[in-house]
Residue frames relative to the residue before (quaternion, step in Angstrom):
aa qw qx qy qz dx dy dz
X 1.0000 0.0000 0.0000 0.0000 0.00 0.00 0.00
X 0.3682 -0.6125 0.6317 0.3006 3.92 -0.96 0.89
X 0.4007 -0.6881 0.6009 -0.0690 2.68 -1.66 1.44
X 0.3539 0.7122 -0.3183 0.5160 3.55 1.98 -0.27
X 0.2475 0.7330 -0.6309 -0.0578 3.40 -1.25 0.76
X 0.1024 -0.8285 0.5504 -0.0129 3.67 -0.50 1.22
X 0.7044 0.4467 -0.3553 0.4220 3.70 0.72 0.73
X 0.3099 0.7247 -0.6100 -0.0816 3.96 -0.17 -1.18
X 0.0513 -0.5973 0.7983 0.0572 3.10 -1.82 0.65
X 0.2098 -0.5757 0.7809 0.1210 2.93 -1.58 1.21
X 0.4754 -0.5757 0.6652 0.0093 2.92 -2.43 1.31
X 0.2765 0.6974 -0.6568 0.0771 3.64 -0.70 0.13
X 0.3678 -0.6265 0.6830 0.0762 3.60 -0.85 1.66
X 0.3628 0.7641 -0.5233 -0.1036 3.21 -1.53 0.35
X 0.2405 -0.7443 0.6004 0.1662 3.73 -0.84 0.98
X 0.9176 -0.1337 0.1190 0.3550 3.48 -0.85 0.77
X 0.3167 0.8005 -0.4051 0.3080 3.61 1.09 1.12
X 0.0164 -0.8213 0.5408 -0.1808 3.39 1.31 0.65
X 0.7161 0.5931 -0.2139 0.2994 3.44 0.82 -0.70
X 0.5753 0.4666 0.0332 0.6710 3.15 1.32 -2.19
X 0.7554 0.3915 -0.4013 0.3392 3.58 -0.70 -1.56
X 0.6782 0.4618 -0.5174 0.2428 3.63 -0.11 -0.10
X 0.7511 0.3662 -0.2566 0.4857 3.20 1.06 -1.44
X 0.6192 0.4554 -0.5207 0.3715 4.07 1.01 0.11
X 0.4629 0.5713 -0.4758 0.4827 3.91 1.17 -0.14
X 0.6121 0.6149 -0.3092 0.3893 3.35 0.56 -0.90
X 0.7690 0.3229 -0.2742 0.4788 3.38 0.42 -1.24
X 0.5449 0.6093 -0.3985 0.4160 3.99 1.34 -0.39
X 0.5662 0.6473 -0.3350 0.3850 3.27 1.17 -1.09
X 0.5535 0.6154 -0.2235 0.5148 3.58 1.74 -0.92
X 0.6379 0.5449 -0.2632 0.4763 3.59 0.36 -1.30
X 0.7732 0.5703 -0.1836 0.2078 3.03 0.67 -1.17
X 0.5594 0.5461 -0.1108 0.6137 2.92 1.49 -1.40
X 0.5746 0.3515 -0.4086 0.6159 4.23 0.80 -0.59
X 0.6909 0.4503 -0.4427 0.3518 4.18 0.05 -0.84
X 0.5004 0.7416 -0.2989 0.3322 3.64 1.36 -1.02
X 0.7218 0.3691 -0.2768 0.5159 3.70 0.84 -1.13
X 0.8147 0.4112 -0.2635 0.3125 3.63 1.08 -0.43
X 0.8759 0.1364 -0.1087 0.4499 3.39 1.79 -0.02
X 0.6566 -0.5826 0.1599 0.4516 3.58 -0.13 1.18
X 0.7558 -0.0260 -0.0697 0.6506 4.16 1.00 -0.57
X 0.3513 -0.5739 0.7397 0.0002 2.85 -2.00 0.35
X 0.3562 0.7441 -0.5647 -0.0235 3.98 -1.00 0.13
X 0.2963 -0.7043 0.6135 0.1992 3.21 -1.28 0.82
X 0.1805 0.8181 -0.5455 -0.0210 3.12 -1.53 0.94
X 0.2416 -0.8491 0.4622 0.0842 3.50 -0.44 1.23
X 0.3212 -0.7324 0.5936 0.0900 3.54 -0.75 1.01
X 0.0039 -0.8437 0.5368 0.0019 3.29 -0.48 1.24
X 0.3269 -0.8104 0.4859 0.0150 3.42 -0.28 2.18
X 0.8824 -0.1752 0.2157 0.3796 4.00 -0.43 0.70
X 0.5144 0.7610 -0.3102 0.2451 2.90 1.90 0.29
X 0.6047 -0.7009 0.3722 -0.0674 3.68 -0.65 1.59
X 0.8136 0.2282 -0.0663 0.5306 3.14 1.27 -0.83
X 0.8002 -0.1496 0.1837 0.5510 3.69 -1.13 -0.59
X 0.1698 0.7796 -0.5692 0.1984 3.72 0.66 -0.52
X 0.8736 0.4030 -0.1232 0.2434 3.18 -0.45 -1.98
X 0.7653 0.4451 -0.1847 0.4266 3.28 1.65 -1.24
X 0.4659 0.5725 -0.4735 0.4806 3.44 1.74 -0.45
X 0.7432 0.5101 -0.3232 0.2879 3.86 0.41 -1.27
X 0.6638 0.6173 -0.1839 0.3802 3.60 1.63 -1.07
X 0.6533 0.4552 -0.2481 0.5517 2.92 2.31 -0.62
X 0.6085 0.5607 -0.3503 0.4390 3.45 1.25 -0.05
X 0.2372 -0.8771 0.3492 0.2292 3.51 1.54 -0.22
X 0.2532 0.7480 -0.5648 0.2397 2.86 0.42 1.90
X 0.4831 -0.4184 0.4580 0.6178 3.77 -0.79 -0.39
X 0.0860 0.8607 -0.4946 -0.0851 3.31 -1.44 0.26
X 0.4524 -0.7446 0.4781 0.1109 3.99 -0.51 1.19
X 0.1588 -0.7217 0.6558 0.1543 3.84 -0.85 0.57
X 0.3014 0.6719 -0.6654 -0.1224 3.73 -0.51 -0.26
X 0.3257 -0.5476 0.6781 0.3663 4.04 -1.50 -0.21
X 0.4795 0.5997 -0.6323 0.1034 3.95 -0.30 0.30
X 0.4860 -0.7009 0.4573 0.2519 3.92 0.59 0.14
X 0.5811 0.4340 -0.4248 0.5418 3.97 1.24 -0.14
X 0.5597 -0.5105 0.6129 0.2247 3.34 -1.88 0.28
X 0.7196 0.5617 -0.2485 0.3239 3.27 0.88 -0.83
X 0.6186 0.4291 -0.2129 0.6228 3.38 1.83 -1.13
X 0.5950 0.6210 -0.3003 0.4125 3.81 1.09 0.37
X 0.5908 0.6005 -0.0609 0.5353 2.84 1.95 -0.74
X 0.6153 0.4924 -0.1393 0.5997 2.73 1.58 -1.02
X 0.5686 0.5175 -0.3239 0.5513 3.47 0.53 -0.66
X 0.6969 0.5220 -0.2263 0.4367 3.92 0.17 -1.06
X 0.7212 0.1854 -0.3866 0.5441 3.79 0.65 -0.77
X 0.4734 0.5965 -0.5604 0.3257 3.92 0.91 -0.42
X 0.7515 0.3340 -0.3399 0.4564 3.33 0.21 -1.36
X 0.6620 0.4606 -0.4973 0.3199 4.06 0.27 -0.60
X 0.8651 0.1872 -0.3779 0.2714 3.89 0.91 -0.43
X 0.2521 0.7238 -0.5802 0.2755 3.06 1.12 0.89
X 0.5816 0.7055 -0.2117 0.3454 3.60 1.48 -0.97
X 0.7323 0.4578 -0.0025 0.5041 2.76 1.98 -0.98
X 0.3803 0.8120 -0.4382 0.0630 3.36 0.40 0.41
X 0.7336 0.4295 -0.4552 0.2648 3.28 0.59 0.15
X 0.5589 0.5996 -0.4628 0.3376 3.19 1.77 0.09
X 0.5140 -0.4106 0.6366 0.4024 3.65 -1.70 -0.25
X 0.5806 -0.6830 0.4314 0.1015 2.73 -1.31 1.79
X 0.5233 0.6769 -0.2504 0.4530 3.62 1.64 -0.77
X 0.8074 0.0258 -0.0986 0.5812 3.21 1.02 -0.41
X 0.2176 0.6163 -0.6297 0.4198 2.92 0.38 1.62
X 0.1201 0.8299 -0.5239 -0.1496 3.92 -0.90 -0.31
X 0.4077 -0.8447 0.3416 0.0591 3.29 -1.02 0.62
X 0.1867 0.8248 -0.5288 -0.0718 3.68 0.43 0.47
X 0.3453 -0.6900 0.6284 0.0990 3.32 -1.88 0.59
X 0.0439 0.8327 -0.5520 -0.0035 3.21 -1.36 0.50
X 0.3931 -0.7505 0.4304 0.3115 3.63 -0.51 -0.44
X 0.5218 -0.6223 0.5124 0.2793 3.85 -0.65 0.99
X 0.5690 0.5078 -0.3524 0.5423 3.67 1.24 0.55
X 0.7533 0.4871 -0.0668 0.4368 3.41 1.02 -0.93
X 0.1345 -0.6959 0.6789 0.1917 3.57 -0.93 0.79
X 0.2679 -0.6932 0.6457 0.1754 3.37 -1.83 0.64
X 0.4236 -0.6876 0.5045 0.3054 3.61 -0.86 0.11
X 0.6743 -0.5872 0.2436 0.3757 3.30 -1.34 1.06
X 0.7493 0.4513 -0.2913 0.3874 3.92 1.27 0.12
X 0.1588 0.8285 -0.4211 0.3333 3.08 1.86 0.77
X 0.8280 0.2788 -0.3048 0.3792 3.38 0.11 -0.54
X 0.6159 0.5951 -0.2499 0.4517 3.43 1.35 -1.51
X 0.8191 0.3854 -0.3115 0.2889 3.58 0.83 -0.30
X 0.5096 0.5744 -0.3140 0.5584 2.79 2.04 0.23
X 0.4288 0.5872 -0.3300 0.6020 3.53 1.59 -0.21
X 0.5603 0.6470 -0.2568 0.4489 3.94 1.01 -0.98
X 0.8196 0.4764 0.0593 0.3126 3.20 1.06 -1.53
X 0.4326 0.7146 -0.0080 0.5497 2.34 2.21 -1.09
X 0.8687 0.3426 -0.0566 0.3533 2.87 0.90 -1.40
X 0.4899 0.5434 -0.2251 0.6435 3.09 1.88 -0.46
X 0.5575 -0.6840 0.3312 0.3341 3.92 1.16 0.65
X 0.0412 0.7791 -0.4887 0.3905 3.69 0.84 1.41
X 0.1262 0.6998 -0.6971 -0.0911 3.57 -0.85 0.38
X 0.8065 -0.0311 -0.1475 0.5717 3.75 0.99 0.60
X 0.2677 -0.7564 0.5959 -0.0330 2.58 -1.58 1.08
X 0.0057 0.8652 -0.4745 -0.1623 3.75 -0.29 1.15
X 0.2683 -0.7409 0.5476 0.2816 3.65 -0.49 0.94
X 0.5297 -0.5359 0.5396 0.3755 3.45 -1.45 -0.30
X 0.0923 -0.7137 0.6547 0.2313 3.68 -1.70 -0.51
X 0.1402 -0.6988 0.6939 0.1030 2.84 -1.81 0.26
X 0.5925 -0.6840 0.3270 0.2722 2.74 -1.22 1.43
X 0.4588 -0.4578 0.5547 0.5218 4.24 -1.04 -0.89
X 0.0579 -0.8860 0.3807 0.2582 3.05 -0.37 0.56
X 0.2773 0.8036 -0.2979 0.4343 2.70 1.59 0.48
X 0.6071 0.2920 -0.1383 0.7260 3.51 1.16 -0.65
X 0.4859 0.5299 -0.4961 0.4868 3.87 0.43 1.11
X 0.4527 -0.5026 0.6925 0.2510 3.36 -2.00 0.18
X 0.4615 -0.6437 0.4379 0.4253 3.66 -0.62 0.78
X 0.4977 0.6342 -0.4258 0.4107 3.79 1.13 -0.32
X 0.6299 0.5963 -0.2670 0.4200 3.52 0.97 -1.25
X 0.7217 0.4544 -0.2861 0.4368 3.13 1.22 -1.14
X 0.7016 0.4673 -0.2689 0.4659 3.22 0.49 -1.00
X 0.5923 0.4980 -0.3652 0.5174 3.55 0.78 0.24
X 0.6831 0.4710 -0.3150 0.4608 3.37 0.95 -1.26
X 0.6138 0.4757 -0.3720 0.5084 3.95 1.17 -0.93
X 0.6313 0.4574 -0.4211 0.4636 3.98 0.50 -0.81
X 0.8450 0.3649 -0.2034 0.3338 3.97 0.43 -0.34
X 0.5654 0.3413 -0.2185 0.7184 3.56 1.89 0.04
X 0.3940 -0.7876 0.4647 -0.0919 2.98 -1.46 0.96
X 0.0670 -0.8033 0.5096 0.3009 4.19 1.50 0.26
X 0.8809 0.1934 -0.3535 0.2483 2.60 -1.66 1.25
X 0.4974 0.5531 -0.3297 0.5813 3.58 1.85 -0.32
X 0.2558 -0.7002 0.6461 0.1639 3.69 -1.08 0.70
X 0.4306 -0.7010 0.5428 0.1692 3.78 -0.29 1.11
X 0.2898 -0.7655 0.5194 0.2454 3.93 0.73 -0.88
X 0.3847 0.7395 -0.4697 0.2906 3.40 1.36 1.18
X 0.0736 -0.8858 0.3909 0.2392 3.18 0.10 0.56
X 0.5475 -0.6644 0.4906 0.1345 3.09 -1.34 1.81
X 0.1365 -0.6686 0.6146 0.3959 3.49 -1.06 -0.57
X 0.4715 0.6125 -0.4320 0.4647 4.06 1.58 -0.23
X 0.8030 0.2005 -0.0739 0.5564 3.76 1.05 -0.36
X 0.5647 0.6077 -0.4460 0.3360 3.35 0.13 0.68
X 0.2645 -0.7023 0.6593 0.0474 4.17 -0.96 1.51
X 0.1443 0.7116 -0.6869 0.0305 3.70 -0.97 0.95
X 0.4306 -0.4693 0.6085 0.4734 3.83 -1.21 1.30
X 0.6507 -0.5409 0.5022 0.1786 3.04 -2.33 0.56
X 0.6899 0.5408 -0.2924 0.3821 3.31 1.35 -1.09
X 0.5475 0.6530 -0.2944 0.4326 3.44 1.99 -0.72
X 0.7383 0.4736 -0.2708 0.3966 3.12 0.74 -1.18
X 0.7629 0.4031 -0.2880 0.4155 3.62 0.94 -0.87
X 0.1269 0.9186 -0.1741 0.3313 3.19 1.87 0.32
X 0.7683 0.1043 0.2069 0.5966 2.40 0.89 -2.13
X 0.6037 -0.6913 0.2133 0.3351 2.93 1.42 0.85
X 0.5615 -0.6484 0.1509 0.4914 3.43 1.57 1.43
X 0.6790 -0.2278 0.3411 0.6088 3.97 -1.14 -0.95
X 0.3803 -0.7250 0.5536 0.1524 3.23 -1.85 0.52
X 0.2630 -0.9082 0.1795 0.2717 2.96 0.32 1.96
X 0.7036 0.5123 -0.2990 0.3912 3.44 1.32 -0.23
X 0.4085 0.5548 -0.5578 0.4628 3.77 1.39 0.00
X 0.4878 -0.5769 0.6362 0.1564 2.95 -1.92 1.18
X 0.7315 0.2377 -0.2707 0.5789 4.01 0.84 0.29
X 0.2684 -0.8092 0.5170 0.0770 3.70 0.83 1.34
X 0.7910 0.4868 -0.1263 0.3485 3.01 0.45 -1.57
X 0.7537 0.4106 -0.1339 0.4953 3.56 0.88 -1.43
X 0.4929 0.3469 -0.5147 0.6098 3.94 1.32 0.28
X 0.6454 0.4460 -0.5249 0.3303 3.90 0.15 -1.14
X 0.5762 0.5887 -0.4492 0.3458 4.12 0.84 -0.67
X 0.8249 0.3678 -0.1701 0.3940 3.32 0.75 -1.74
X 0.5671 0.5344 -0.4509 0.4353 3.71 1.16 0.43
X 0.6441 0.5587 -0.2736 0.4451 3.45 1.09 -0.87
X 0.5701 0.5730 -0.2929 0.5108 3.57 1.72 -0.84
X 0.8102 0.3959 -0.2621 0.3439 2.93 0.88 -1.23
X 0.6047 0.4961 -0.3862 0.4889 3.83 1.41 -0.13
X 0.6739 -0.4763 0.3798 0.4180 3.90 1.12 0.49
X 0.4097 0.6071 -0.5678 0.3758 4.07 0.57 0.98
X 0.4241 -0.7149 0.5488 0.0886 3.02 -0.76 0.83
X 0.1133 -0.8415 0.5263 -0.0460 3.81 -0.33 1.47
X 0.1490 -0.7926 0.5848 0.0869 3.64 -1.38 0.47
X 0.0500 -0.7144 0.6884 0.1150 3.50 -0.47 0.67
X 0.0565 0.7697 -0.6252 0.1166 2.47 -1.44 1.20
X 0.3281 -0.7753 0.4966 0.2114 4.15 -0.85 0.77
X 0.5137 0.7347 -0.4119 0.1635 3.26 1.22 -0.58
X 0.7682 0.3705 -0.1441 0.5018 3.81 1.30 -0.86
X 0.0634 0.9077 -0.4130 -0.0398 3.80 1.23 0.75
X 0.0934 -0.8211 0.5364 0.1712 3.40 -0.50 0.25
X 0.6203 -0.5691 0.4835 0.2399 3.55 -1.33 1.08
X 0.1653 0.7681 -0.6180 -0.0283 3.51 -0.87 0.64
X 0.4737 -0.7463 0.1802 0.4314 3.42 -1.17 0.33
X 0.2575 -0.7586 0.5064 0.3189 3.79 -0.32 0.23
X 0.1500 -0.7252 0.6657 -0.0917 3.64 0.09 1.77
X 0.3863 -0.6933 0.5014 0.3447 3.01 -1.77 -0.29
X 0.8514 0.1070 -0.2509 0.4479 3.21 1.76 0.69
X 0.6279 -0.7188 0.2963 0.0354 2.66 -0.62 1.69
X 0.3542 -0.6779 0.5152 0.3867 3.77 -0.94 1.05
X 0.7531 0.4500 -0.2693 0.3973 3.76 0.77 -0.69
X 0.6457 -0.6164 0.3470 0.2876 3.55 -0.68 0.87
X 0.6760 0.5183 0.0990 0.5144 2.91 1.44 -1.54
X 0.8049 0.5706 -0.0979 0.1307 3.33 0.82 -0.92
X 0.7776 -0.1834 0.0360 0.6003 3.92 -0.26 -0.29
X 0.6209 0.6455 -0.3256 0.3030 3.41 1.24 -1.17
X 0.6188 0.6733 -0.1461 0.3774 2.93 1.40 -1.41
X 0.8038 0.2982 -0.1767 0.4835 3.11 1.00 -1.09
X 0.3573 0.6981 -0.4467 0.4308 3.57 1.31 0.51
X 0.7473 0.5343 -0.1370 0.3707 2.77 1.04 -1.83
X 0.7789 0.2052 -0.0304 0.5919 3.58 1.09 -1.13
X 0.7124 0.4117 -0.2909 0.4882 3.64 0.15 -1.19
X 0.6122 0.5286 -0.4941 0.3187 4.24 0.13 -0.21
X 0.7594 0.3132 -0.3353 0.4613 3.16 0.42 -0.67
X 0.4931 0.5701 -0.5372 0.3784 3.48 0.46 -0.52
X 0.7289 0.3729 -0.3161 0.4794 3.76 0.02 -1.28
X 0.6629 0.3052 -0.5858 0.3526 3.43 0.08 -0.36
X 0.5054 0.6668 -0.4463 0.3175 3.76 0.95 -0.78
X 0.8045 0.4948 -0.1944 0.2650 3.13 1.03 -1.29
X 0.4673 0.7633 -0.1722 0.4114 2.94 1.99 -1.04
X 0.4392 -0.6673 0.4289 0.4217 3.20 1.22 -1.54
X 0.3018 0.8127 -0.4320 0.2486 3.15 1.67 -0.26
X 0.4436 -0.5757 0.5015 0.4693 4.07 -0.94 0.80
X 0.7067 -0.2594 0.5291 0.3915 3.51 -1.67 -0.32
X 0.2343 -0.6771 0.6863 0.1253 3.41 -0.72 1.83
X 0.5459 0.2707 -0.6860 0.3975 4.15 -0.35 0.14
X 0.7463 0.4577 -0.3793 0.2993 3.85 0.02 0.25
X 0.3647 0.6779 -0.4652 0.4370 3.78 1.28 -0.24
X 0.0420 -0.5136 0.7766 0.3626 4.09 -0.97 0.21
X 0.3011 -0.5641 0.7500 0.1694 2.88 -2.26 0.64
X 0.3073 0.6237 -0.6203 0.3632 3.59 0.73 0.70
């Protein structure tokens, strides 16, 4: 397998983020410019999902490529995003193409891409990054639950879709994201595992997401802020987070 990657398109779904999408385009706009000295293209492309509001004009001013669809799922947004990124591409080999994802909620850090390029290169066809939440948009309970059950610098192996690098040839492999699974991201992992791709988890490139209390996905991070954190830490053994100082 070629270990060469000379393309990357970054994905970023978004439904109504008028808020977020500027300052997470921003922080790509970074990534980008570090991925630049190490590989021949780069494209942004934002998938705008039923979105109603500023969306369109924050993304048109950030001068990416950019997709409208009305289907309301993250997953058929995704989809949309690597269609339109390798149509852009045709004359490269899909093998050394790569893909990262994120979320128009989510900021990535300026080694977001290059270290998935890292990974890439060492013969990866995915790479799952970690997140962290805002905590700022938390309950100090959330927090102190969210620190008793994550570890810095340890990569848990959850797979995110706000952080996650798949080679192109893998992903379309398996016949890209499934636009109607409510966990796009976590079937596109376990098909690509399951045809013999070779994954890394990894914490080293975390990206910030927000930790509202409602979520564009039914299904998603919000959800499990909201209900599933404390359980695990319950489960985990973690002491009673109304008792953690968060000093």
């Amino acid at each position: 397998m070629t270990r060469r990657i000379d393309a990357v398109a970054v994905v970023v779904p978004a439904h109504d983020e008028e808020k977020l999408l500027g300052a997470c385009l921003d922080s790509i706009a970074v990534a980008v410019l570090a991925a630049r000295a190490v590989v021949d293209r780069v494209d942004v492309h934002v998938v705008l999902d039923a979105c109603r509001d500023g969306s369109a004009a924050i993304a048109a001013a950030a001068g990416v490529h950019v997709t409208a669809i009305d289907a309301r799922a993250v997953g058929a947004a995704r989809a949309a995003g690597v269609a339109q990124a390798i149509a852009l591409l045709p004359e490269y080999d899909l093998r050394r193409v790569w893909t990262a994802h994120t979320d128009a909620d989510s900021v990535v850090p300026p080694n977001w891409i290059t270290h998935q390029l890292l990974h890439a290169r060492r013969g990866a066809d995915l790479v799952i990054g970690t997140v962290r939440p805002d905590f700022d948009d938390l309950t100090p309970e959330q927090t102190a639950a969210w620190w008793a059950t994550h570890t810095p610098g340890v990569a848990n192996g959850h797979v995110h879709g706000a952080n996650l690098g798949i080679r192109a040839s893998a992903l379309l492999g398996i016949g890209g994201f499934p636009p109607a699974s409510a966990h796009e991201d976590v079937r596109a992992v376990e098909l690509i595992r399951r045809a013999g791709g070779r994954g890394v988890a990894t914490d080293a490139a975390w990206v910030r997401t927000s930790g509202r209390r409602q979520g564009r996905a039914p299904e998603g991070y919000a959800r499990y802020l909201q209900e599933g954190l404390l359980q695990r830490a319950r489960q985990v053994g973690a002491p009673d987070t109304r008792e953690i100082s968060l000093l």
